[in-house]
C-alpha positions, -999 to +999 in steps of 0.1 A: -471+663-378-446+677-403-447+655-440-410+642-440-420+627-406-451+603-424-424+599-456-397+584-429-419+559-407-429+533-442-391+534-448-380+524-411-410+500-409-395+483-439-361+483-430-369+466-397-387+440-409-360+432-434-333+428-412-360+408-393-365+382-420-328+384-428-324+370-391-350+340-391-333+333-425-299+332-407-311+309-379-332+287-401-301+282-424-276+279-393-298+248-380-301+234-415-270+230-416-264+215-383-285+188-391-267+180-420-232+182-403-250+164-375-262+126-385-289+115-369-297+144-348-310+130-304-291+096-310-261+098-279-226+094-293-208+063-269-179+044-268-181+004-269-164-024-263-172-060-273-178-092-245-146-113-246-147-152-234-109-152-218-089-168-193-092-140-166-062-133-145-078-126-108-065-097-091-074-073-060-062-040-061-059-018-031-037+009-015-009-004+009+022+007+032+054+004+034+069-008+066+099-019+078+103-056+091+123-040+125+123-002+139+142+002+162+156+029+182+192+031+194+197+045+229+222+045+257+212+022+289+235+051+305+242+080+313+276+096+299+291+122+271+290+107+238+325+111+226+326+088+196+305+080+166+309+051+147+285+049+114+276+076+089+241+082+087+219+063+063+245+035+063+235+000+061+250-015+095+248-053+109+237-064+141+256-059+172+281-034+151+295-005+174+274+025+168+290+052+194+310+053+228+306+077+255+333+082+283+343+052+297+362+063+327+334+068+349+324+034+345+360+022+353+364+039+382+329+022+395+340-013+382+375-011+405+355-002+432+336-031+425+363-051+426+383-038+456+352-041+479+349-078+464+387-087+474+387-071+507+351-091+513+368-124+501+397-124+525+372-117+555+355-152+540+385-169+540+397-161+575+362-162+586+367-201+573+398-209+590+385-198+624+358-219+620+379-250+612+397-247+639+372-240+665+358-270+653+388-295+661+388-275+693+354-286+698+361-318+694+390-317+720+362-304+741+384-270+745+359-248+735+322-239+740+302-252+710+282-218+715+315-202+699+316-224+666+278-218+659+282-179+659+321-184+637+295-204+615+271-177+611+301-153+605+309-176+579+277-174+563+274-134+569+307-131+547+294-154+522+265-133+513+287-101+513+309-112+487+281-126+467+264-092+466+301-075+463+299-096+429+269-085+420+281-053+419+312-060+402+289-074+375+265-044+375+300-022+371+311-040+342+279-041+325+273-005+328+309-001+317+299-025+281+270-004+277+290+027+273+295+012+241+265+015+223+256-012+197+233-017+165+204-041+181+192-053+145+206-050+112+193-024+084+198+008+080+206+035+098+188+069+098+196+107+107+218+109+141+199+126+169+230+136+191+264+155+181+297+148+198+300+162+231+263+164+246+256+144+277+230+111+266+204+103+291+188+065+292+154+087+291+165+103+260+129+101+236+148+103+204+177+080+215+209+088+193+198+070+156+171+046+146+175+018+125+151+005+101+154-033+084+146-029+051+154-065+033+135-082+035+106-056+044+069-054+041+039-037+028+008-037+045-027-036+031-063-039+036-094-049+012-126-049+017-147-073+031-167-086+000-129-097-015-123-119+017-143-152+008-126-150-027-087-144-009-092-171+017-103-197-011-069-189-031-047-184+001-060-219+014-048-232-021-016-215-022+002-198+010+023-182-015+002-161-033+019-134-054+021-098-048+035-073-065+040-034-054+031-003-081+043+030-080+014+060-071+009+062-108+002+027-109+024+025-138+060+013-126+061-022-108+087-018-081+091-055-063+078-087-063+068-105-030+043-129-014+014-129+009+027-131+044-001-129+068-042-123+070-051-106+101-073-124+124-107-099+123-127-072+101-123-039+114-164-026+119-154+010+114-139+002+077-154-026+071-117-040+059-093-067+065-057-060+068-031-079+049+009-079+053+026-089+024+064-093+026+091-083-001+129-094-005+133-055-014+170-065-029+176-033-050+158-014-021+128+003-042+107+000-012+110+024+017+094+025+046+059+047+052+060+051+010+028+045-006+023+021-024-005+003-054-007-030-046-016-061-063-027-092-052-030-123-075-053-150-069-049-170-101-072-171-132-108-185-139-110-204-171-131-193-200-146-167-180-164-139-202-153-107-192-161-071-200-145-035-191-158-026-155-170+006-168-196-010-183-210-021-151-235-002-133-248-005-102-281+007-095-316-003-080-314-030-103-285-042-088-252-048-116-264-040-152-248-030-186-263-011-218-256-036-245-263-028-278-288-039-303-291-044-340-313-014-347-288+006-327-306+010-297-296+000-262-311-026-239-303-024-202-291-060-191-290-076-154-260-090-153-243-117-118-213-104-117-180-124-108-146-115-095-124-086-111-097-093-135-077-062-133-094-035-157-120-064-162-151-079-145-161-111-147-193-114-160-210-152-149-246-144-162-263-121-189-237-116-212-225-141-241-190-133-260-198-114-291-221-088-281-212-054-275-218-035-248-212+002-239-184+018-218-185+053-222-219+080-224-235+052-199-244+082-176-271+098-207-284+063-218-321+049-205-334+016-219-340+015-253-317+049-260-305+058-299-274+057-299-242+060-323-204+044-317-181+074-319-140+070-313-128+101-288-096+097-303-099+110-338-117+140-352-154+147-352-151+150-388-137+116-391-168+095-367-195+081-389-224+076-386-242+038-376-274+039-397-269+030-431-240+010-422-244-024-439-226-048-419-233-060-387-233-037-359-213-069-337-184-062-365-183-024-363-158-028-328-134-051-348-124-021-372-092-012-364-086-037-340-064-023-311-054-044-282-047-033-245-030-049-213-058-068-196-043-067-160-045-029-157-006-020-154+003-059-138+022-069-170+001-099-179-013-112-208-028-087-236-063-091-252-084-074-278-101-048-270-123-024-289-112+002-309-142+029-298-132+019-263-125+055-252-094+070-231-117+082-209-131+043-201-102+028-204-089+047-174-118+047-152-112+009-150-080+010-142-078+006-106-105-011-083 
């Protein structure tokens, strides 16, 4: 082996394990630092929010539709060539307004007819009549057999029933005559016309010539489930008029204001639902029909009724429970009877007491008795501090920087404190039940 070989391998041995202690130094000094970035490295950061004692507005949220009091669609009871429209389409139009006219003159033509068959019939009547009269004085004179009146009397009779069938048809001619004038058989508005000027309508016709849809007032149809239905027939048998107000998709922009109209009669097994029509004066017309709609129905408020976000409550094997949190800042898994929702709320009716604090977001990486720290997803990472070491109590750590948010979700009712570590995230996971 040549010399400057054995020189070279002490030098590479010692430049590898340099750069291998410069790299355990680097990683030892990278964690080091962590941890001192990092407070109290394992504990899991989670947004809170404190229990509230409240007078909870009740509400059921659900999904609804749109539809019209009255569909109906306009069609000719004739045949004929449409020769005149009278509407422009999506006009609002009023019952028994004139909609269209097809050609008339047929119809005429049938209706004199009519009425020429019904004259000539009459005048057979009333000679018939006379004949009859005065084969009866005849009779009488004994001039004449009384064979003779009997059959002028049943002639009498036949003619009778002509003319009342020749005015049948005089009737049938006219009608079909007024129904070449077609009509608006509700009021509301009128849609896209099916038929141009000039085609021959049919009475078979599918698509008819326009449809009409009634749209004040008009009405939204719903259905909740069936745990909600013990809870809406207690407030429906207090009031019949329970409010109900429609939400745009976003559930941000109420659009009307209406009442509870009807409860349908059974569940449906396949959903497990109960439908619900609610009906809306729809004056400025922000319904339409088949638009989707949030809806939500109000069954009152439940006095002092302690309340927490319902992202704070879990259901598991346990049944309902929520991670409140403790002095030492650990968490303690709580059974908790839950009560009725109060838009982004849930009524809590045992387990909880007003004051303590429980937690509504990092629920998913908490067990019982968890380390935890309050963190505020809207500011900085740089910003969050810390709980141990903290002096004051950790029930008054959610009343810095107070905030306050709507409690009935995006109904427009009363606001209450909330949390300020109450996270975006949350806060809109509650939003809509």
């Amino acid at each position: 082996m040549p010399k400057n070989v054995k020189l070279r391998r002490p030098f590479l041995i010692a430049i590898v394990s340099l750069i291998i202690i410069l790299v355990i130094w680097g990683i030892y000094w990278i964690v080091a630092k962590n941890r001192a970035v990092t407070p109290r490295a394992g504990a899991v950061a989670v947004g809170v929010a404190t229990v509230r004692m409240e007078d909870a507005p009740l509400q059921i949220n659900a999904l609804g539709t749109v539809d019209s009091t009255y569909t109906a669609t306009v069609r000719s009871r004739v045949d004929g060539e449409l020769v005149r429209l009278h509407f422009r389409e999506g006009q609002q139009v009023k019952a028994g307004q004139l909609l269209a006219e097809l050609d008339p003159r047929p119809f005429k033509a049938e209706l004199m007819q009519a009425e020429g068959q019904l004259m000539r019939d009459k005048a057979l009547l009333e000679n018939a009549r006379l004949d009859l009269q005065r084969y009866r004085q005849l009779l009488e004179q004994n001039s004449i057999a009384k064979q003779q009146v009997d059959t002028q009397a049943s002639l009498v009779k036949q003619y009778e029933g002509t003319v009342r069938l020749d005015q049948g048809n005089v009737d049938n001619a006219r009608l079909q005559l007024e129904y070449s004038r077609i009509t608006a058989p509700i009021s509301g508005r009128v849609g896209l016309r099916q038929v141009d000027l000039g085609n021959i309508v049919h009475a078979s016709d599918t698509n008819g010539i326009v449809t009409i849809t009634q749209e004040q007032p008009i009405n939204v149809f719903f259905s909740i489930p069936e745990v909600n239905l013990t809870q809406v027939l207690k407030a429906y048998r207090t009031n019949r008029n329970l409010a109900v107000s429609a939400w745009d998709r976003e559930n941000r922009n109420r659009l009307s204001e209406g009442t509870l109209l009807a409860i349908d009669n059974q569940l449906s097994t396949d959903t497990g639902t109960i439908g619900i029509k609610a009906r809306f004066d729809n004056a400025d017309s922000a319904l339409f029909p088949n638009q989707f709609v949030n809806v939500h129905l109000h069954l009152g408020s439940q006095p002092d009724a302690v309340v927490v976000p319902t992202v704070a409550v879990q259901l598991g094997k346990l049944g309902h429970t929520v991670y409140r949190i403790n002095d030492n800042d650990t968490v303690s898994l709580v059974k908790v009877k839950t009560g009725a929702t109060s838009g982004e709320n849930t009524i809590i009716e045992e387990g909880l007491e007003p004051g303590q604090i429980v937690v509504i977001d990092g629920v998913d990486k908490l067990r019982d008795g968890s380390k935890i720290r309050i963190v505020n997803r809207a500011i900085s990472t740089e910003e969050q501090q810390p709980a141990t070491g903290q002096t004051q109590e950790p029930a008054a750590r959610p009343a810095e920087n107070a905030k306050t948010e709507t409690a009935g979700a995006s109904s427009g009712e009363a606001k209450t404190p909330v949390s300020p570590n109450a996270t975006p995230s949350g806060h809109a996971a509650g939003g809509r039940q």
